[in-house]
TORLUMVEX-724385 format. One record per residue: residue in one letter; x, y, z of N, C-alpha, C in turn. Coordinates in steps of 0.02 Angstrom, whole numbers, padded with zeros to 5 digits, always signed. Example, Ala and Ser with C-alpha at 12.3 -4.5 7.8 and 13.67 -1.06 7.14 Angstrom:
REM residues 2
a+00660-00284+00390+00615-00225+00390+00660-00165+00390
s+00642-00112+00354+00684-00053+00357+00645+00002+00394
END
This chain:
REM residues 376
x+00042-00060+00000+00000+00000+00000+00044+00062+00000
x+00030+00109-00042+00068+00184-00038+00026+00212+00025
x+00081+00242+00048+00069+00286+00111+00089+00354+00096
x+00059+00394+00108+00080+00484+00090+00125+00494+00062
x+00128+00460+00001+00173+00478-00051+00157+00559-00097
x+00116+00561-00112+00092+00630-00140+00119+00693-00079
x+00087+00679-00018+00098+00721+00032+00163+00733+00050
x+00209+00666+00057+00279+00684+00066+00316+00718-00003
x+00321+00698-00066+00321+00731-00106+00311+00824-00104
x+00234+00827-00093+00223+00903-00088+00261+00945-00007
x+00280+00899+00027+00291+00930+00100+00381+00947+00064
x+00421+00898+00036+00484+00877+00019+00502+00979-00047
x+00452+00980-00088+00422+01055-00121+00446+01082-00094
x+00402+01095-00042+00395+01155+00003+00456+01176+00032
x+00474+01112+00066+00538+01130+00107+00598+01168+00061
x+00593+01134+00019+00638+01141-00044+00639+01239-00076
x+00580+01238-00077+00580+01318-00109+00572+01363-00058
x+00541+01360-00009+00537+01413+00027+00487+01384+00104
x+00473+01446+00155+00438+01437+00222+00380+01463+00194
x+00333+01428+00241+00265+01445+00254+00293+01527+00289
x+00259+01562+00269+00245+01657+00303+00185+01688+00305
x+00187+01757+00361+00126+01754+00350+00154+01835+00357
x+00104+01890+00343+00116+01938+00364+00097+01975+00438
x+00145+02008+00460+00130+02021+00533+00047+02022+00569
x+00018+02006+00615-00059+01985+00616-00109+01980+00569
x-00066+01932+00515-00127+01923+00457-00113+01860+00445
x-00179+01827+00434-00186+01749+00415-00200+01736+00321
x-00174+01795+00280-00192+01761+00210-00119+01738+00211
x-00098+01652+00229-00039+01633+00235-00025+01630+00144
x+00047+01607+00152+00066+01580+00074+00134+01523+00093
x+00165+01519+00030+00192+01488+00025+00248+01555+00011
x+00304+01566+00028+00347+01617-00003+00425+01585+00003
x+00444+01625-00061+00530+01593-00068+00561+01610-00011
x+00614+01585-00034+00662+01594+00027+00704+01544+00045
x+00751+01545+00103+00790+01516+00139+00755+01441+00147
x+00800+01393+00122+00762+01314+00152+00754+01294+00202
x+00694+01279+00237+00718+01261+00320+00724+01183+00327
x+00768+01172+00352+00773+01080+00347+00725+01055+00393
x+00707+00996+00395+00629+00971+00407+00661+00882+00431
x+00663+00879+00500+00637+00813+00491+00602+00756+00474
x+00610+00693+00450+00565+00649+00462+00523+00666+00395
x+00552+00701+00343+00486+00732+00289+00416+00707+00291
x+00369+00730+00264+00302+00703+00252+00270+00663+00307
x+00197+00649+00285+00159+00648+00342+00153+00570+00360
x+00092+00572+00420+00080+00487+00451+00135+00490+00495
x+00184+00565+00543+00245+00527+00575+00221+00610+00612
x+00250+00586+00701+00252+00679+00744+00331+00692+00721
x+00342+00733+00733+00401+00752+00740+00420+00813+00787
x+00513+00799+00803+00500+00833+00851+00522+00900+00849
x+00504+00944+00877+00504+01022+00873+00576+01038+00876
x+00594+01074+00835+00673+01083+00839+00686+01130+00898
x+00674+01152+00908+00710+01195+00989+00651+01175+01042
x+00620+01140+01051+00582+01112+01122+00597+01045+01120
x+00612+00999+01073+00605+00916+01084+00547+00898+01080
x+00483+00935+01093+00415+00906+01096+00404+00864+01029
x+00350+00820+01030+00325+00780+00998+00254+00808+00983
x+00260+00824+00911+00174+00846+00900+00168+00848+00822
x+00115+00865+00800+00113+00866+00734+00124+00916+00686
x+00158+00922+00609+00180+00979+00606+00161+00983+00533
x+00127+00934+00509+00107+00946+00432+00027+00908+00445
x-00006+00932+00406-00066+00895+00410-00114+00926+00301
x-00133+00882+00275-00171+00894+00219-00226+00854+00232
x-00286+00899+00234-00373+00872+00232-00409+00850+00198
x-00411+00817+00146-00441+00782+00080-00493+00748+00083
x-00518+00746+00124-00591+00686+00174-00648+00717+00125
x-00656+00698+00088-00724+00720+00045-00775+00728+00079
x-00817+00773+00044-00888+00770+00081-00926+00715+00102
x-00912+00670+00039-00975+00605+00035-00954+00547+00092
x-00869+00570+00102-00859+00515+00156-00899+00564+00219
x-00890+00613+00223-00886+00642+00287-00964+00634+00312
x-01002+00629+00262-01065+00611+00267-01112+00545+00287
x-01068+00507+00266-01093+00441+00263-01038+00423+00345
x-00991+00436+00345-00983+00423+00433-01013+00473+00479
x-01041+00509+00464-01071+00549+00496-01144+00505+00499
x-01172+00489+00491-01232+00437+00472-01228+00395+00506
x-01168+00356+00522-01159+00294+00548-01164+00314+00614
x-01132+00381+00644-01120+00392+00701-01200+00414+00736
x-01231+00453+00710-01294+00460+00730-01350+00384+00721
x-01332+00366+00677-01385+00297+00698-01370+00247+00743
x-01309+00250+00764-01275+00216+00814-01285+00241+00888
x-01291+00309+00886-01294+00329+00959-01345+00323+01004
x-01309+00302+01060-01372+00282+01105-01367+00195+01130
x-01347+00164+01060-01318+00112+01045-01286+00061+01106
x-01268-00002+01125-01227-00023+01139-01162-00007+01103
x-01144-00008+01040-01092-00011+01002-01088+00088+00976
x-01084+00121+00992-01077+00194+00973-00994+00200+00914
x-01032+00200+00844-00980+00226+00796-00965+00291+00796
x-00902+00318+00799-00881+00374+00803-00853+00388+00753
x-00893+00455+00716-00860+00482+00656-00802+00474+00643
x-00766+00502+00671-00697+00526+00679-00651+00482+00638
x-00652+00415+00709-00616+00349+00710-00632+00305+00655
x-00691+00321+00597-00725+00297+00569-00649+00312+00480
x-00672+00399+00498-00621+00427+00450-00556+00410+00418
x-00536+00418+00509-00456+00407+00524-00436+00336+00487
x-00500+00281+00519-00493+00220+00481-00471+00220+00383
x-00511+00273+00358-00501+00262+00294-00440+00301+00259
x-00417+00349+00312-00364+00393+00283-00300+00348+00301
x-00288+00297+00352-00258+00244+00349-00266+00215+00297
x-00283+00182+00275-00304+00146+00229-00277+00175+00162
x-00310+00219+00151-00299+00245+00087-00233+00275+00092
x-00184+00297+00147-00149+00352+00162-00160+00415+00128
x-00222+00439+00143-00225+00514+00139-00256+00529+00086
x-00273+00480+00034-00288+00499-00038-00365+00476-00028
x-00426+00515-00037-00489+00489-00034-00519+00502-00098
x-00478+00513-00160-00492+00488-00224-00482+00424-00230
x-00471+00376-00192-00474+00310-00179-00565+00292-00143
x-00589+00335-00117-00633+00325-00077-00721+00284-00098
x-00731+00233-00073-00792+00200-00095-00840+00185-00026
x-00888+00182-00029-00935+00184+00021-00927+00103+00045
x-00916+00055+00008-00912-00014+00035-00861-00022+00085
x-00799+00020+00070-00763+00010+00117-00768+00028+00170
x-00826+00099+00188-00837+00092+00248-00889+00081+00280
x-00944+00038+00256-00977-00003+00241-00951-00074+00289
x-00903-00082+00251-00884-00167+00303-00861-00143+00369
x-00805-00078+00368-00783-00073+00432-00838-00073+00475
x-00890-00027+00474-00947-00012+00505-00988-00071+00544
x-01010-00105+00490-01012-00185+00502-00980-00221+00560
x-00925-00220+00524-00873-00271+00583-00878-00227+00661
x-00866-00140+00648-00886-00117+00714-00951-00143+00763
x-01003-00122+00735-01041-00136+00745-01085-00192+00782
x-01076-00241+00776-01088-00303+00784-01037-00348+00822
x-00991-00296+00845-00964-00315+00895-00893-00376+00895
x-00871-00364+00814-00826-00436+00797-00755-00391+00805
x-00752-00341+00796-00680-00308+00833-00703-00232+00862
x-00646-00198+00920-00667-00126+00928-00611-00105+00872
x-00617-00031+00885-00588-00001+00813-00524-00003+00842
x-00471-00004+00898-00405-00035+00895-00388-00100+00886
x-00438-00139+00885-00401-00219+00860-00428-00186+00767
x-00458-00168+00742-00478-00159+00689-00401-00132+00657
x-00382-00084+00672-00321-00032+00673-00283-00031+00695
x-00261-00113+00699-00188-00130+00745-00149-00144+00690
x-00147-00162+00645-00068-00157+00598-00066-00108+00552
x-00124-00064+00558-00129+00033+00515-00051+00067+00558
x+00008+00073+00529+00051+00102+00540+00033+00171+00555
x-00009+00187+00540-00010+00279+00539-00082+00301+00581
x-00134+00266+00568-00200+00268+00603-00204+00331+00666
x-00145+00304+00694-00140+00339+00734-00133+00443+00734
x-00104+00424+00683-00082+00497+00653-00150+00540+00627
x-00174+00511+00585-00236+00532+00547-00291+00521+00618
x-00284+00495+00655-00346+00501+00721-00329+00583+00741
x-00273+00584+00766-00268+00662+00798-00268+00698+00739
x-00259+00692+00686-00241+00749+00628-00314+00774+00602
x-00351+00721+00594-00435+00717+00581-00490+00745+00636
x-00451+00731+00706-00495+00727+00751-00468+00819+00765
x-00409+00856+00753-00398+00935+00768-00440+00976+00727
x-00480+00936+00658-00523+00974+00622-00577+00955+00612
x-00609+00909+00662-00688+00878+00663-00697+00853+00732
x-00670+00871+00803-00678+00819+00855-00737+00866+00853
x-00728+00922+00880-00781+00981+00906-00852+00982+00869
x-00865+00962+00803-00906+00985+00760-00976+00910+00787
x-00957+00877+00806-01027+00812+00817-01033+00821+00899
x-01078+00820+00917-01103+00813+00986-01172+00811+01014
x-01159+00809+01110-01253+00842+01126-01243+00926+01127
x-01304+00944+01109-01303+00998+01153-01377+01030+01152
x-01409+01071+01152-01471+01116+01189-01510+01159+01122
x-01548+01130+01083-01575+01189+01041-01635+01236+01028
x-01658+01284+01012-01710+01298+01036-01757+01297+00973
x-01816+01278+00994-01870+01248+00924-01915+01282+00919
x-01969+01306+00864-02020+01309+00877-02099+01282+00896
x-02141+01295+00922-02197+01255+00969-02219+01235+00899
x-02246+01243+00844-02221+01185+00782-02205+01168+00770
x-02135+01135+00763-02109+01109+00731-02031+01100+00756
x-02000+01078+00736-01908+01078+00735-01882+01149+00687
x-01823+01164+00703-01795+01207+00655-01759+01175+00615
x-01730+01172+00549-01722+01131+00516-01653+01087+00529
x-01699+01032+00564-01652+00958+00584-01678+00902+00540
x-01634+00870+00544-01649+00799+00481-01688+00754+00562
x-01747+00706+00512-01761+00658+00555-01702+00622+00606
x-01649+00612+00563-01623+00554+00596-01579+00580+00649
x-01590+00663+00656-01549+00671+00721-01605+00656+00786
x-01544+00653+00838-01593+00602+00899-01605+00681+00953
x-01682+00694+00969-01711+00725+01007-01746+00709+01067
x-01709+00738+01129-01757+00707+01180-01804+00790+01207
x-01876+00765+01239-01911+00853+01260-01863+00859+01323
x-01860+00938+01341-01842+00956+01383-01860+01025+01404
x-01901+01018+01470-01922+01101+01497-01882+01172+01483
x-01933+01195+01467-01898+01277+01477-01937+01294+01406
x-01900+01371+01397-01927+01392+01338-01981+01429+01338
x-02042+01466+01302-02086+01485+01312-02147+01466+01271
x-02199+01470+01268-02241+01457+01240-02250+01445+01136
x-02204+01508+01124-02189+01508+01061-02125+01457+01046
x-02068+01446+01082-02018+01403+01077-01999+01363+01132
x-01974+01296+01130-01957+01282+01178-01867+01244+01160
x-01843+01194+01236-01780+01187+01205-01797+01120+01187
x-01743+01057+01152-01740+01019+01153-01677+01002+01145
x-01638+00941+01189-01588+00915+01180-01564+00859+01131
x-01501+00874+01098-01490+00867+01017-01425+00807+01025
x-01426+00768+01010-01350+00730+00957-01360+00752+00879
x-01284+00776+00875-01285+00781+00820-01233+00832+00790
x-01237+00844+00719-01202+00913+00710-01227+00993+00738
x-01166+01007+00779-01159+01057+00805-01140+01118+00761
x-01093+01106+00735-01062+01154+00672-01107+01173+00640
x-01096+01237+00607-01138+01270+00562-01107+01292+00524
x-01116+01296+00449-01097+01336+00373-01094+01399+00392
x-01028+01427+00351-01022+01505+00362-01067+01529+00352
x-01108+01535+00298-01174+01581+00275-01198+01551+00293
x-01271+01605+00318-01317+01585+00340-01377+01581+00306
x-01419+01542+00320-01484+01508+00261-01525+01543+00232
x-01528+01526+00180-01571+01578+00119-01528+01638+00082
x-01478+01629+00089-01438+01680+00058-01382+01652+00020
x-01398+01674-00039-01336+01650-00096-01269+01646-00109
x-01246+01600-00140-01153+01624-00150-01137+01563-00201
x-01064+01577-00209-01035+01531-00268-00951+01525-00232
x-00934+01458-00247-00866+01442-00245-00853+01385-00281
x-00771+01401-00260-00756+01325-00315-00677+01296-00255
x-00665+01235-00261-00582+01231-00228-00506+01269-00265
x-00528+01316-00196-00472+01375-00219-00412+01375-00176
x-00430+01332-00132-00370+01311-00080-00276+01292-00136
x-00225+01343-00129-00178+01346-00142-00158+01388-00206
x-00226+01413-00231-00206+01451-00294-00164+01529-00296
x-00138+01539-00338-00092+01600-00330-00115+01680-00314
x-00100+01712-00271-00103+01775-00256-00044+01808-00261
x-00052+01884-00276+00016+01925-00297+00000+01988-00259
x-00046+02013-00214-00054+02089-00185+00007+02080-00114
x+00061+02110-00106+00108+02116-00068+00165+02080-00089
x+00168+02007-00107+00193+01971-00120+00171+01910-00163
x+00224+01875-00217+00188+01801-00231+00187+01746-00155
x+00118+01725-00177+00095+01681-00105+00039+01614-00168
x+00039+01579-00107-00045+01536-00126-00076+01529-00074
x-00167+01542-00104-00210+01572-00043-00204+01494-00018
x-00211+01516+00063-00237+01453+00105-00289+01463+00138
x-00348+01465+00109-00411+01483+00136-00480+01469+00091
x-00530+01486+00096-00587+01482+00040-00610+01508+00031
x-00625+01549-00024-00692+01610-00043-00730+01587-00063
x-00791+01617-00031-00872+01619-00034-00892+01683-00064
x-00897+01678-00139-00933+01746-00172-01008+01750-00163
x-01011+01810-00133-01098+01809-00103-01105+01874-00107
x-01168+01910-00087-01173+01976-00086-01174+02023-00019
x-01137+02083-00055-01136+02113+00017-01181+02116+00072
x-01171+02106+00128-01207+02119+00186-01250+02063+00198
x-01209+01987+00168-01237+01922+00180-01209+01906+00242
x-01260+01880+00319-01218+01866+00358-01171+01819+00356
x-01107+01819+00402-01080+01773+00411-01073+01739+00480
x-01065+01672+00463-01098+01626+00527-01035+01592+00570
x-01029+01604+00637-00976+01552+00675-00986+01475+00685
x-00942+01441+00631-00939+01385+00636-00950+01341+00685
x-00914+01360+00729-00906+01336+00785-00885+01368+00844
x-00912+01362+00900-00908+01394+00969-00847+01417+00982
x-00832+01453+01015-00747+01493+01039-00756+01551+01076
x-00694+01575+01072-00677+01649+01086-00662+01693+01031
x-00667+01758+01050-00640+01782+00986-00573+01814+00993
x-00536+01796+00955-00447+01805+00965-00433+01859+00953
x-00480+01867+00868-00449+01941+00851-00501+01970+00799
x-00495+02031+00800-00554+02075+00779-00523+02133+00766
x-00557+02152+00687-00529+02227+00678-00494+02205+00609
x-00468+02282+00598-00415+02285+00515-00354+02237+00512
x-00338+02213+00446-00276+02186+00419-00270+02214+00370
x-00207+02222+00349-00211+02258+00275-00222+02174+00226
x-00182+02138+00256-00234+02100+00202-00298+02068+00195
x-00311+02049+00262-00410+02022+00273-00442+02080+00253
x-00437+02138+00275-00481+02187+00289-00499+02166+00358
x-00564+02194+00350-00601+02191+00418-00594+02123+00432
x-00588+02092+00479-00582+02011+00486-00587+01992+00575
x-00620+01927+00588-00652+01904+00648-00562+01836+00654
x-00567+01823+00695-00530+01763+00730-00547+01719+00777
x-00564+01654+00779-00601+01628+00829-00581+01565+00842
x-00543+01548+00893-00523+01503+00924-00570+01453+00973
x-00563+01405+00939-00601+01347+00984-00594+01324+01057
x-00627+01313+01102-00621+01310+01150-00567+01258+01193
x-00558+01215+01124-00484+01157+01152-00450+01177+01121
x-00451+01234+01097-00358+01263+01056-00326+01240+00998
x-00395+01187+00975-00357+01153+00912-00363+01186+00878
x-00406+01239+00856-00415+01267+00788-00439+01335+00788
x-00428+01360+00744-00423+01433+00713-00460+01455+00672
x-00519+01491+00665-00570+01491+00620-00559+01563+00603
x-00544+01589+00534-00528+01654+00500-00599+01682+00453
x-00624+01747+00468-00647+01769+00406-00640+01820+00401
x-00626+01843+00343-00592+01893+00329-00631+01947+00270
x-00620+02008+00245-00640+02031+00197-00727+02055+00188
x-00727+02078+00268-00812+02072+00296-00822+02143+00288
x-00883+02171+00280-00915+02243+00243-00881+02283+00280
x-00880+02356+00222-00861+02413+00237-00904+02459+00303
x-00867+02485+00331-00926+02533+00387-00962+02495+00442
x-00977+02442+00423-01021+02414+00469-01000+02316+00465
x-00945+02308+00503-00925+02236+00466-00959+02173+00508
x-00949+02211+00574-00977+02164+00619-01040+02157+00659
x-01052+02093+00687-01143+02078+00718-01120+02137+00782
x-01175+02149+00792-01173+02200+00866-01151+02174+00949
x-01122+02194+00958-01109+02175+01027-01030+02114+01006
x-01025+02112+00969-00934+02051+00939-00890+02100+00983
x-00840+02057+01033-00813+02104+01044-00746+02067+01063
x-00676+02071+01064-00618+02016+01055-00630+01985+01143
x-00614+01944+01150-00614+01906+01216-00669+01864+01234
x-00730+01910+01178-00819+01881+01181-00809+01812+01186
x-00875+01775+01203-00870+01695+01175-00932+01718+01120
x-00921+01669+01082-00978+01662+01024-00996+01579+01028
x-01072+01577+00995-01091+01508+00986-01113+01493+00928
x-01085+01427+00881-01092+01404+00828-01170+01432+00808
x-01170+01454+00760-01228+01467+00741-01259+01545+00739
x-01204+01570+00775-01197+01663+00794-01192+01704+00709
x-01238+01757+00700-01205+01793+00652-01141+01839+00692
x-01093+01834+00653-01023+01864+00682-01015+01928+00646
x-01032+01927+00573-01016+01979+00516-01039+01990+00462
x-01007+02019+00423-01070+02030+00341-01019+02012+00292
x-01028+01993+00233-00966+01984+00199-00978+02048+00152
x-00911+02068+00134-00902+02124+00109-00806+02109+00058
x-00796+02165+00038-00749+02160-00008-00681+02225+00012
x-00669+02225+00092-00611+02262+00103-00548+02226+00086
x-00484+02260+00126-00435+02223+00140-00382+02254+00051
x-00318+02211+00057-00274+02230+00032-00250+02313+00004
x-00248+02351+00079-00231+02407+00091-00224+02414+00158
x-00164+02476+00170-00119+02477+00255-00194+02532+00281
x-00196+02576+00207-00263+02608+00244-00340+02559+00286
x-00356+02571+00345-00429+02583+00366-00487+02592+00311
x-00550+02534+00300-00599+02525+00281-00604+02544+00217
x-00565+02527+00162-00554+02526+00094-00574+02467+00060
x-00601+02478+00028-00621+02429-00047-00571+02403-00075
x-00531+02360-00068-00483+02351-00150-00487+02272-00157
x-00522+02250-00149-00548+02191-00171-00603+02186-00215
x-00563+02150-00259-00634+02167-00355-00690+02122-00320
x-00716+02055-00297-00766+02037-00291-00789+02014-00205
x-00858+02036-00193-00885+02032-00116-00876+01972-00122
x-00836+01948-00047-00853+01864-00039-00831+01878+00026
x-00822+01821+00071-00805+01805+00140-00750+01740+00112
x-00676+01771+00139-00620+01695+00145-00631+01680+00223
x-00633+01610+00198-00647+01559+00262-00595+01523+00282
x-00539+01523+00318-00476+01493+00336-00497+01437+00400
x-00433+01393+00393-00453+01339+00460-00392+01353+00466
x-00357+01347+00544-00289+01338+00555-00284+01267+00621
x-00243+01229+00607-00247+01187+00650-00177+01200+00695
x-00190+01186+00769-00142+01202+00811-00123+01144+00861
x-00073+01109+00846-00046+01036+00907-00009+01069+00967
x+00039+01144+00941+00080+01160+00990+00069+01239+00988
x+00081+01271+01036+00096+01337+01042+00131+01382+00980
x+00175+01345+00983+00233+01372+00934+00201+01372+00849
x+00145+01343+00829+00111+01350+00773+00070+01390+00785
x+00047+01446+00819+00008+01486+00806+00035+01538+00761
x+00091+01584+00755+00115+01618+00699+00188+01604+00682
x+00176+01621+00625+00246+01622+00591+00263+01553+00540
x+00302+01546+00538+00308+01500+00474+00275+01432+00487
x+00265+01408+00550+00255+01335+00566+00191+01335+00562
x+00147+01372+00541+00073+01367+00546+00040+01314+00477
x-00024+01294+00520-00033+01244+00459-00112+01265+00447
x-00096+01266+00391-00186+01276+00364-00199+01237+00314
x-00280+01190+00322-00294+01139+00282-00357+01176+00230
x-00380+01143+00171-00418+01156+00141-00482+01148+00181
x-00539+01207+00159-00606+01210+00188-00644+01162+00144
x-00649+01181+00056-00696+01164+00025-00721+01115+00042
x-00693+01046+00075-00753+00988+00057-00775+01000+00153
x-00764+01033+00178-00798+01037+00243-00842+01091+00234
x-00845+01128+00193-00897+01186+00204-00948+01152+00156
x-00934+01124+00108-00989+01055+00054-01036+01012+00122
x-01000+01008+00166-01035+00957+00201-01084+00988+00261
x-01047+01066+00281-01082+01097+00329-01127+01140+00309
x-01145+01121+00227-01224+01141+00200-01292+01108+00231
x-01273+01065+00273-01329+01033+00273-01349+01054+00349
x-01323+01124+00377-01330+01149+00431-01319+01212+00425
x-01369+01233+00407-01375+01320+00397-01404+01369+00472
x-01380+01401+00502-01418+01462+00529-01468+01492+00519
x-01526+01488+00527-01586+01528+00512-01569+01601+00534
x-01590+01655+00509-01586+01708+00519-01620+01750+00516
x-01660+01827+00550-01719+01848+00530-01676+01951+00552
x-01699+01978+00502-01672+02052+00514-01723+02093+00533
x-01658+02118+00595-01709+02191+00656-01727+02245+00597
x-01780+02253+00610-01773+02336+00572-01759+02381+00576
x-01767+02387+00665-01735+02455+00687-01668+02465+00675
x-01624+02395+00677-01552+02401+00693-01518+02391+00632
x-01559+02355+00573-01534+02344+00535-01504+02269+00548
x-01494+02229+00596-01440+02178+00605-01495+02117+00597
x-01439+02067+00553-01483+02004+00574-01467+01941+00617
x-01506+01941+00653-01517+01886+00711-01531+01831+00696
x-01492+01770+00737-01525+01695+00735-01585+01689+00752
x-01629+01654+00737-01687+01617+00755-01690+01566+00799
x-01683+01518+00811-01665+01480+00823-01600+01484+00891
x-01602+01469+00968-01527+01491+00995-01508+01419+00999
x-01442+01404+01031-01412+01349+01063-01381+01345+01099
x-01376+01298+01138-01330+01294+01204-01275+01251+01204
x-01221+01280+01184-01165+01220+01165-01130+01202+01239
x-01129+01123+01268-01111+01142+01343-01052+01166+01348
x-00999+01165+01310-00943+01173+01327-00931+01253+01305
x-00978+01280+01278-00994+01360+01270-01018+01388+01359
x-01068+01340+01362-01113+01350+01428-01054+01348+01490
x-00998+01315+01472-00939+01297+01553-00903+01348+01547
x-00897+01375+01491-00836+01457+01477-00885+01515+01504
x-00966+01498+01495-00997+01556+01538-00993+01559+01597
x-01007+01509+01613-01009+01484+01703-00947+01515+01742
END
């Protein structure tokens, strides 16, 4: 079986031409020439260790998990729960990115199909399953820094008709509170929510690594969502907010760090004059499903609230973080969005606009617990 051959290959590139850079508090990373930095251990499926700490952690990671897989273990894990035997997305994944090493243009539904099976029914757990996967291990934490957070329970609020739009097969139990017009109910399931929020248009394509030239030659590591101005934009997922305010290259741009530190959620390039939801404020917590901002078309200028971006969209960055020392500067790693934002269509934000204020608000609230323990 090939194992991250493509990946070591492209990691072997990199090292070769130049460092990952970024510009001083700005996340449109690239790729830029330069000085070679030598690299242990090349390419992925291996930790390696930090050249001036010794630590052991991970230092390359590429996300390729298609939608259709991400979907179909996602499936397994909700019809399972509750279960004697509880399939876990994740471990489900990790299983096939073993397997395949990393390449899920290899990817067929039978194959995880049998694993599921064999889970299931109780003829192995997923470490006797994944005891001679050399790497399994690798792709568990590498998979699990950009999807542990996104499946869970947590608290949502419904209307006295109906659900807000949940698929049958997520599992609902009643639960007091609420008022007459809404009440709550407790949820398994996807937590995460799509940047935009529902009923509002946009277009993309996989733009993850293509070339940019405003400051410097780079390749974007992030995703644009062409939509129209003053479309909200939605927090993926629960956090803090890191950072808020101008970049000359985001423009106006939000930062939002997850509550276990694995990850880094960027958007950038959010409306002129008025970029952000009311009350955003850096240190805030936000909850998946929050309008955060509007997408708009600032950024690439040192000047304050300028236009110089030809088309309105919102870039959507992920940054994944194992150690401290990857939060800036060359060691930072950012994976492709597209086939995770493909998949976190199927969880939109409802949204309804104040008139007085102009702003638009969720419908729908939630109680993420581990949002709920950072209030406490």
């Amino acid at each position: 079986m090939k194992k991250h051959t493509a990946v070591a290959l492209l990691c072997t590139a990199i090292a070769a031409a130049g460092l990952l850079l970024a510009p001083k508090d700005g996340r449109e990373l690239s790729y830029m020439s330069g000085t070679a930095q030598k690299r242990e251990n090349e390419g992925t499926g291996t930790k390696r260790k930090g050249a001036d700490d010794g630590k052991d952690y991970i230092k390359w990671v590429e996300f390729h998990v298609t939608c259709d897989a991400m979907k179909q273990a996602y499936q397994y894990d909700l019809d399972t729960y509750g279960k004697e035997v509880h399939l876990n997305w994740v471990e489900l994944l990790a299983y096939l990115g073993a397997r395949y090493g990393g390449d899920f243009t290899r990817y067929k539904e039978e194959d995880l199909e049998d694993a599921a099976k064999v889970l299931a029914e109780g003829k192995k757990t997923i470490g006797e399953l994944t005891a001679d996967m050399q790497y399994y291990e690798y792709y568990r934490e590498a998979y699990g820094a950009v999807l542990d957070g996104m499946v869970g329970e947590y608290e949502v609020e419904v209307s006295a008709e109906g659900e807000p739009d949940k698929k049958e097969s997520d599992k609902m139990d009643s639960k007091e509170g609420g008022t007459a017009e809404k009440t709550w109910k407790k949820v398994y399931g996807l937590k995460a929510f799509h940047p935009i929020a529902k009923g509002f248009p946009y277009s993309d394509y996989d733009d993850f690594g293509v070339s940019r030239t405003y400051g410097y030659k780079r390749n974007h590591l992030g995703h644009d969502m062409m939509g129209q101005v003053g479309t909200p934009v939605i927090a993926v997922e629960s956090g803090y907010v890191a950072e808020l305010g101008w970049n000359q290259y985001g423009g106006w741009r939000v930062g939002i760090n997850s509550f276990d530190g694995k990850r880094y959620y960027y958007y950038a390039h959010l409306r002129k004059d008025r970029p952000y939801a009311e009350g955003l404020k850096k240190g805030g917590v936000v909850q998946a499903g929050d309008v955060i901002g509007y997408i708009g078309r600032t950024g690439y200028s040192r000047e304050e609230n300028v236009n110089n971006i030809d088309e309105y969209h919102l870039h959507f960055g992920l940054q994944l973080i194992f150690d401290e020392s990857q939060r800036e500067g060359s060691n930072e790693i950012w994976v492709s969005c597209y086939e995770l934002v493909r998949f976190l269509y199927q969880h939109q934000s409802e949204v309804l606009r104040e008139d007085e204020t102009g702003e638009w608000l969720r419908i729908y609230q939630m109680k993420d617990p581990q949002a709920c323990i950072e209030f406490d």
